[in-house]
C-alpha positions, 0 to 999 in steps of 0.5 A: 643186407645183400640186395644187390651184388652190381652196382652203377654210380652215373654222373652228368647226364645219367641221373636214372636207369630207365630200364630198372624194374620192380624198383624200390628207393632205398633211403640208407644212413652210413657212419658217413652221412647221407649218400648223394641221393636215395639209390634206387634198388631193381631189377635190370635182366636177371640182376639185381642192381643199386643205382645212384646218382653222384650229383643227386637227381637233380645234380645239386652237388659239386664234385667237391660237395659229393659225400663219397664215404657215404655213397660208397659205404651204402652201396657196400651195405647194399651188397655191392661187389661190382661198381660201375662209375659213368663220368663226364670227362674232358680229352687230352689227346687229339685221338679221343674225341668229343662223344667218344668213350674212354675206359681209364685204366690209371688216375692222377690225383690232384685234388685238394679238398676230398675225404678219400679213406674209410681209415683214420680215427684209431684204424690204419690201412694201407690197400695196394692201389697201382692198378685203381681200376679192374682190368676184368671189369674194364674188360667186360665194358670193352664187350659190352661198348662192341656189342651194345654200340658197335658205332662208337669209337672207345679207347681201352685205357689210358690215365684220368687226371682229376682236379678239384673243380667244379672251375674248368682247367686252366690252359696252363694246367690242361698243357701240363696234363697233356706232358704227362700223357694223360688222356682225359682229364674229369672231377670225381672218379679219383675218391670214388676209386680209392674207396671202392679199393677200400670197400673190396669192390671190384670197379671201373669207369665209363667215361663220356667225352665231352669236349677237348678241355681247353686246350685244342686250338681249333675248338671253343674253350669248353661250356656247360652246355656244350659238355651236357649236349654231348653227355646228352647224345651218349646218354642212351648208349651208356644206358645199352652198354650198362646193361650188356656188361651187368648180363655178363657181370651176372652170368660170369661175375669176374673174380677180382683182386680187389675182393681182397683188397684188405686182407694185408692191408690193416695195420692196426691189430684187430684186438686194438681197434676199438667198440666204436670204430668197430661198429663205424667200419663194420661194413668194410672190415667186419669180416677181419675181426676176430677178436 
């Protein structure tokens, strides 16, 4: 089915999309399970948009309950092409501050409990992941943030550690994340990137500043409160910023490396795969079998 080519995963703070019309709430079953919630299908401009919540609507789910394989495997049989990710996340550098926005452009994995691939079960493939995000789509985000929020300060680039969660880090681990030059540090963008890759999405983040993570020594050690205050206030411009980038997204869809994402990377002859894996990756690998 092709009912949306764009589609936005929002995270702590951003459970809707106000400014969807005409939408429809699509319940999807994937070989996967349920997505995290129903995804709301509409019209945002002249765009067809399939918008879902990571945590569900009423974030029910930690960051390592979060069915990644389903939510990106339903967006993909939805149609989706584009993925926009809006994050919570957490500053490793003095420069990027609380309320700021951050458009990562690398990932440190260091989680320890996520299904992270499609693959497995009979099918190998190995996609390219040295650059995780789209640098077209980053860039249409970059305009949308100067257009859409000229106020607010964002920073293009930068590396996002992911830990396991739903703990806050350490001070030793936050020390260590800082050594390695990372800028923010978050719980859910690591899986979510790699099976975009895997699906052929084209996908960047949004990620909202929430706190200094614990380890700037003139602020309090992060709260949820204080994190969701903050995710709160930024709330209103990721939703102005979303939509100028989903209008540009649709006048000039961006051509991305990440559209052929498997096209070398199936090691698994397709003669050899077999009926049942077929039809459990039909989604993702259904255009390279020809057998």
């Amino acid at each position: 089915m092709n009912e949306a080519t764009i589609g936005i995963v929002g995270g702590s703070g951003l459970y809707q999309m106000d400014e969807l019309t005409d939408v429809r709430e699509t319940g999807i079953s994937t070989p996967f399970g349920a997505p995290s919630d129903t995804i709301m299908v509409g019209r945002l401009r002249n765009a067809r948009v399939a918008f879902l919540a990571r945590h569900g609507r009423n974030h029910s789910l930690m960051p390592s309950e979060v069915p990644y394989r389903a939510n990106i495997y339903a967006l993909k049989q939805l149609g989706v092409r584009y993925l926009l990710s809006v994050s919570a996340v957490g500053s490793l550098k003095e420069e990027v501050r609380p309320r700021d926005i951050v458009l990562p452009d690398q990932f440190i994995d260091r989680t320890q409990r996520r299904e992270s691939s499609f693959f497995g079960g009979g099918v190998v493939a190995h996609v390219a992941f040295a650059n995780p995000v789209c640098p077209a789509l980053s860039t249409i985000l970059a305009d949308a943030i100067r257009l859409a929020t000229p106020n607010v300060s964002f920073h293009f680039g930068g590396t996002y550690v992911c830990i396991e969660g739903p703990a806050f880090s350490t001070l030793a681990e936050a020390t260590l994340h800082r050594s390695w030059g990372a800028a923010v540090v978050g719980m859910t963008n690591l899986p979510e990137a790699k099976l975009a890759r895997e699906a052929e999405m084209a996908y960047a983040t949004l990620a909202l500043v929430t706190d200094y993570d614990c380890w700037h020594p003139s602020h309090e050690s992060v709260t949820v409160e204080m994190a969701i205050a903050n995710l709160q206030h930024n709330a209103s411009n990721a939703r102005k910023i979303l939509a100028h980038a989903i209008t540009q997204i649709t006048e000039a869809a961006p051509v991305s490396p990440a559209h052929e994402a498997l096209r070398t990377a199936l090691v698994t002859p397709p003669a050899q795969i077999s009926g049942t894996s077929r039809e459990r990756l039909a989604a993702i690998i259904g255009k390279y079998l020809h057998n």
